[in-house]
N, C-alpha and C positions, 0 to 999 in steps of 0.2 A: 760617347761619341761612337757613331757607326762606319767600320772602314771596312771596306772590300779589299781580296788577297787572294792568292793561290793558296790553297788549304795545306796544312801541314800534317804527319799522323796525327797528332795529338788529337786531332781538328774529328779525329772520322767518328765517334764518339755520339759527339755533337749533332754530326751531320746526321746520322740514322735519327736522334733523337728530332730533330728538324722534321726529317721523314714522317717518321712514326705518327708526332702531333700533327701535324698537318693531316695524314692520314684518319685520324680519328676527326679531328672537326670537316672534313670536306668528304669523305664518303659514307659517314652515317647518315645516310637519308633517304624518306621514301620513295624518292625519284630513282637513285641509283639502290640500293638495297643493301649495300654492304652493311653486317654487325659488328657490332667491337669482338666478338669472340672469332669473326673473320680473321679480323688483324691481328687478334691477340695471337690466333695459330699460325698466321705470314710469321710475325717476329719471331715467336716461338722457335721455328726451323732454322731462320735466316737473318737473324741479327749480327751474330758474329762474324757468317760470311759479310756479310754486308760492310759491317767494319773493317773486315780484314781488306775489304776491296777496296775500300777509301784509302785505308792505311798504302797499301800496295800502289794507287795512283798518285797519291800525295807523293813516294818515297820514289819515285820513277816516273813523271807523267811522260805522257805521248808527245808527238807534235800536232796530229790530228785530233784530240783530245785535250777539252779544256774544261776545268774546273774554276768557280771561285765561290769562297765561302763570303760572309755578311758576317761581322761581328759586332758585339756590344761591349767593349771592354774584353773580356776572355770567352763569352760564352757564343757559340755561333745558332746565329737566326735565320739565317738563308742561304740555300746554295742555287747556285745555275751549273748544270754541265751541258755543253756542245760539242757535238762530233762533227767534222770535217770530212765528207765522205768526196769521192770522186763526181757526182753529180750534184751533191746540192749540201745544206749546215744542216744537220739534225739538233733538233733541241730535245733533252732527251729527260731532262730535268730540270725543272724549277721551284722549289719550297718555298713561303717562308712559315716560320713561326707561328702558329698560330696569335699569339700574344702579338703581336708587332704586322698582322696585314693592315695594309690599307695606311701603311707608313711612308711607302713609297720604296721598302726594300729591294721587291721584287725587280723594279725600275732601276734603281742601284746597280743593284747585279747585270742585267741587261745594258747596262751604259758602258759595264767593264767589260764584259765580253764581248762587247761588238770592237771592241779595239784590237782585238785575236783574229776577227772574220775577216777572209779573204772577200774584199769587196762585188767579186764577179759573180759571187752566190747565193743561190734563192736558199733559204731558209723553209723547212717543216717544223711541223711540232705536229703531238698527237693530245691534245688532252681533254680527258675525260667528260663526257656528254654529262649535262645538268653541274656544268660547276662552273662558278664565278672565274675560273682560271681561262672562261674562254671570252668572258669581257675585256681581262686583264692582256691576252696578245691583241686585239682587238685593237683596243686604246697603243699599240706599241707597232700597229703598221698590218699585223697577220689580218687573213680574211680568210673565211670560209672555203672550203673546195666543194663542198658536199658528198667528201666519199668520207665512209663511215669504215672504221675498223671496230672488229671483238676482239678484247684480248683473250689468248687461246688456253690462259691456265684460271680455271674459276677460283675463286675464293674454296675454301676449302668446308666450310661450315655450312652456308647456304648457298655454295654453289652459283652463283650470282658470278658471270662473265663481264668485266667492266667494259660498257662501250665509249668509245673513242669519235672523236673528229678528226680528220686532217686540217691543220690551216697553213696555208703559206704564207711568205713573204716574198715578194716579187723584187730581188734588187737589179737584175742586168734587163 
């Protein structure tokens, strides 16, 4: 059985690993260029922070800040986090699993979190050009803006800048 929550530490583990695999099946490709020895060198530096920062928001979350993990019994297969900024809800991350897309997880998640949103605000999200993640807001209401971001720290191997879309959600 799959239930959605606010993550616990235990949970942050998990979550990078969520990360990570996702990472490996959705940016090795000839479109975007990322290698595995790309990501191998991200985790390499920044696993532990990364942990340590799930751990840290699980153990004190914000109010403007929300997280929720996807589990399967104990092990977690997706997370959503949303920031609550002064003009509009940033979606800032969305995972799932590799094993487990196209399950309806990611939906899951998106159904809990909208119960957090202040109804008055537009929603962004940034995600990555050449990936099924941008059929995936698509199908959930976001539409295209056509303004394009780089992200400003390359991969570290090949140097490879992942580019971005904006898409919104229009709710007021």
């Amino acid at each position: 059985m799959i239930t959605i929550s606010f993550p616990k530490p235990i949970d942050a583990e998990g979550m990078v690993e969520v990360i990570k695999s996702s990472w490996y099946a959705t940016y090795i490709t000839p479109e975007i260029g990322v290698t595995k020895e790309d990501i191998d060198a991200v985790y390499t530096q920044s696993e532990k922070k990364q942990i340590k920062a799930f751990q840290k928001r699980a153990e004190s979350p914000q109010e403007n800040d929300f997280t929720f993990v996807a589990k399967e019994n104990d092990r977690v297969i997706g997370i959503i986090r949303l920031v609550i900024m002064d003009e509009h809800i940033r979606v800032r991350t969305v995972y799932v699993h590799p094993d487990f897309t196209g399950k309806g997880i990611g939906t899951m998640l998106w159904n809990e979190a909208q119960k957090y949103m202040p109804p008055d605000k537009n929603l962004i999200a940034f995600p990555a050009k050449h990936t099924k993640s941008i059929d995936w807001y698509k199908k959930i209401g976001f539409s295209e803006t056509g303004e394009e971001k780089v992200d400003s720290e390359a991969m570290p191997i090949s140097g490879i800048h992942l580019k971005t879309i904006k898409m919104q959600l229009t709710r007021k």
